[in-house]
C-alpha positions, -999 to +999 in steps of 0.1 A: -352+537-539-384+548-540-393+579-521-420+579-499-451+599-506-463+619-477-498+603-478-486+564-472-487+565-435-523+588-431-535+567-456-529+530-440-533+544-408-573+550-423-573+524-440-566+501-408-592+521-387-616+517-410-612+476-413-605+468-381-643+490-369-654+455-381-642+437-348-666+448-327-696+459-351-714+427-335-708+441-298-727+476-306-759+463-316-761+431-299-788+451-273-810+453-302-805+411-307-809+410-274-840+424-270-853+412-304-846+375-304-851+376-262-808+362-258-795+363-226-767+381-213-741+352-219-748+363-258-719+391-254-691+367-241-701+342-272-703+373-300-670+388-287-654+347-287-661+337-322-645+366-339-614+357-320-616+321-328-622+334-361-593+357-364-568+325-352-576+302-377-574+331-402-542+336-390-532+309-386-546+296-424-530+326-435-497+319-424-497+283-433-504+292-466-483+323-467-506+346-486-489+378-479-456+365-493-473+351-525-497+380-534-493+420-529-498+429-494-521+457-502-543+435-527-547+409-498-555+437-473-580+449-500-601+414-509-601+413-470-613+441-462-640+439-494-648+402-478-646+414-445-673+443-453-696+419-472-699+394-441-705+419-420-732+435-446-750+398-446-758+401-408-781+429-421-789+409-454-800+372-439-794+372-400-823+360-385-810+348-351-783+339-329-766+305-347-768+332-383-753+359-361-721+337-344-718+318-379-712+352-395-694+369-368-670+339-370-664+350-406-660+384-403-632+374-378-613+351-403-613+377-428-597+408-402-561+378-402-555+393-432-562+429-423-549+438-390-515+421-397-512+428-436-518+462-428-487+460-403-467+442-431-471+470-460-463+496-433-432+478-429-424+478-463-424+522-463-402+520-432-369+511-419-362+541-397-392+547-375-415+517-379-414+511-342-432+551-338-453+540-372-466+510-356-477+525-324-496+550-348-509+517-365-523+498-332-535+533-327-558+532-355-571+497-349-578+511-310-600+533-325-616+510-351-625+485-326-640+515-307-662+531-338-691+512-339-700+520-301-695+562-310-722+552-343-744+535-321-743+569-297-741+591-320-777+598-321-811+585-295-816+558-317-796+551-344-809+513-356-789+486-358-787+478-396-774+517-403-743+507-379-743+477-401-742+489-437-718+524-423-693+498-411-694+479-441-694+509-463-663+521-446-644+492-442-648+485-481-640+524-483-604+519-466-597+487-482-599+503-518-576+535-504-550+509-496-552+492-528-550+523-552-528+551-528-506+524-510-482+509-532-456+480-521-429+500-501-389+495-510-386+478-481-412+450-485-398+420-484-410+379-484-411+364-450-400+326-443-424+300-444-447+296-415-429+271-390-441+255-359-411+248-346-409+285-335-439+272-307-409+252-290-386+284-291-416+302-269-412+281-242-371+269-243-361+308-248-360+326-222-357+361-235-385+351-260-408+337-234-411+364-214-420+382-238-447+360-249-458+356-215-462+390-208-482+396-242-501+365-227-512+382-197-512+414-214-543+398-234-562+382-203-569+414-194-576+437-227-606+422-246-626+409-216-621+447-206-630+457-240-659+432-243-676+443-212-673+481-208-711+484-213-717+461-186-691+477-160-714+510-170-744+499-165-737+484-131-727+520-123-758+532-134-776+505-111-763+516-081-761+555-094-799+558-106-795+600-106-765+594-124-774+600-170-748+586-191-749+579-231-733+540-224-729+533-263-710+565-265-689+565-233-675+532-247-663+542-276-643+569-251-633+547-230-617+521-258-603+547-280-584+566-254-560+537-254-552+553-289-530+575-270-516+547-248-500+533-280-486+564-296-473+582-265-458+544-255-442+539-288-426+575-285-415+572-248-402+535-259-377+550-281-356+566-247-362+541-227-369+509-246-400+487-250-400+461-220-398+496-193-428+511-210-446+475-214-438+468-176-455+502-170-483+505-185-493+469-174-486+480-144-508+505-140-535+486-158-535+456-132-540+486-102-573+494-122-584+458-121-578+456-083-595+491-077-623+480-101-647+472-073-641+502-049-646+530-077-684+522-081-686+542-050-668+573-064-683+600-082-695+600-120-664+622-125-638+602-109-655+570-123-654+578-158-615+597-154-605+560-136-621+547-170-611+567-191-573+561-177-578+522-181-589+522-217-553+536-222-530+517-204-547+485-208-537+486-249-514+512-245-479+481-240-492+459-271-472+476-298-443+468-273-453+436-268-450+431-303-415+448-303-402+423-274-412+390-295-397+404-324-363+413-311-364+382-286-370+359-315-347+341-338-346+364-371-351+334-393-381+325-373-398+360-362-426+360-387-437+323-369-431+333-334-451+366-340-476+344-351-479+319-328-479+340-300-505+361-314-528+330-316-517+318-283-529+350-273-564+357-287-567+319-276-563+334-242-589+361-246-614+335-255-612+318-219-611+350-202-642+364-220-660+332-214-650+330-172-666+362-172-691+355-187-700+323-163-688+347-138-717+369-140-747+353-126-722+343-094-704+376-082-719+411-079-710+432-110-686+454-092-657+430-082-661+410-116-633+425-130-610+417-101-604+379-118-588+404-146-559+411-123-545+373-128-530+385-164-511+419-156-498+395-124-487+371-148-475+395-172-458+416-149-433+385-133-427+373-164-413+406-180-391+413-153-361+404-168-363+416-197-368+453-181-337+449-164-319+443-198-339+474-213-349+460-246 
């Protein structure tokens, strides 16, 4: 048995931070599109939707044709990443307006299948004691990927738009050759099942299983539409607080990446007390937020950003859990398949949520715009019930 060097975890732990930075590369700059090729403001609920459509039929194309059971893990995650970075790169190289920009964000999304998951997979393969801690350290890392490219874009007055490009590139290519030469396959790797549909009937017929799903389903109502418009929630602030100075770009990338520590300190606590408690929790909390959402534009800058600041990690802080729930609710022969499924089911989710908001805005004042988030924790929340009374 292979012993494991001490570097394997830091190292895929980078190596997913620095692919993942690629899912929302498209959101920090889009002000610059914006202003340059005159788009509206429906152009951020559209950006943010065709990377998820993207990463669902990479997933599921992915799956289908079971790439990470017929190739190395960490050679997939690598040509992904590479592919990944070079999409990305060619918004710089040949974008020259909004059809060029969805096209390639679309892209971009179908290659991060095969790195957010994969990356999962070959941290699987190190650990048999522990992975449930591991992961939370994993969606950790993608927390604070998705988060980078609004801390570049702050990082200085005005950084331009094709230097957040080529960084994010640079990195993500960066990480995906650390994986491929430090990471090799772990003892523990092993060859899922073929991809099987039939696991879709399981969601809804098992009732352990579907709660689970359904809370991850309401779960992901709520955390990308949140995600998506974080600028615009600040900027509304700023409206109606004109004394009040804030650096937006870089205030997101705070906001996002303190769910960071939603995921490891939920993984840890999860350990004592199982995952559905911490899950039940910390959506929870997060569905409070979205019902306060409209009476803490009246509070102070402080208060605002702490409320903020507290969202960004509950909101993310239950998916490693919700992960853990569909795995142990799921038939072992069909885990791989359910995981998937209900991943796409989810993201699927996150597209009609972005785009209600999105329709959304030229109807209700800014402030009580997140209140319609409130449905999915709701949702969530009666669904999971039972399985916190079991404790799972």
């Amino acid at each position: 048995m292979k012993k494991r060097p001490a570097w394997i975890l830091p190292i895929i732990i980078f190596s997913l931070f620095t692919g993942t930075s690629l899912w929302f590369a498209g959101n920090a700059i889009l002000g610059d599109f914006q202003r340059q090729w005159s788009l509206g403001e429906s152009a951020l609920g559209y950006v943010t939707s065709v990377v998820q459509l993207g990463f669902i039929a990479g997933t599921l194309c992915f799956a289908v044709l079971a790439v990470s059971d017929r190739f190395s893990p960490r050679k997939v995650f690598f040509f992904c990443s590479l592919l990944g970075a070079f999409t990305n790169l060619l918004i710089y190289l040949i974008a020259d307006g909004f059809t060029s920009l969805m096209v390639l964000r679309g892209m971009t999304g179908f290659f991060l299948a095969d790195i957010y998951p994969v990356g999962m997979k070959i941290a699987s393969g190190w650990y048999r004691q522990g992975l449930g801690k591991a992961l939370g350290f994993l969606v950790g890392a993608l927390v604070l990927g998705t988060a980078f490219p609004h801390v570049l874009k702050g990082s200085g007055q005005s950084v331009p738009w094709e230097t957040v490009i080529v960084v994010i590139s640079l990195i993500s290519a960066g990480g995906g050759a650390l994986m491929l030469v430090l990471v090799p396959d772990g003892p523990y790797l092993f060859r899922g099942t073929r991809f099987n549909g039939r696991a879709l009937v399981l969601i809804f017929e098992r009732r352990d299983l579907r709660a689970a799903a359904f809370g991850y389903f309401g779960h992901m109502w709520e955390l990308y539409t949140l995600w998506a418009f974080v600028p615009m929630f600040l900027i509304s602030y700023l409206n109606d607080h004109p004394a009040v100075k804030l650096n937006i770009s870089l205030w997101c990338f705070w906001i996002i990446a303190a769910g960071s520590l939603g995921c490891i300190g939920g993984g840890m606590v999860a350990r004592k007390f199982g995952s559905a408690p911490v899950a039940f929790v910390q959506l929870g909390c997060s569905g409070i937020c979205c019902l306060l959402s409209g009476l803490i534009f009246q509070a102070p800058p402080e208060l605002f950003l702490a409320y903020l600041i507290f969202w960004g990690i509950v909101v993310v802080g239950d998916s490693p859990q919700f992960s853990t729930l569909v795995a142990h609710t799921a038939p072992k022969e069909l885990v791989g398949s359910a995981l998937t499924i209900v991943n796409c089911i989810g993201f699927f989710i996150t597209i009609i949520s972005i785009q209600l908001m999105t329709s959304l805005i030229p109807v209700i004042p800014s402030n009580y715009l997140f209140l319609f988030l409130a449905i999915g924790p709701v949702i969530g929340l009666g669904s999971l019930r039972p399985l916190v009374h079991k404790k799972i």
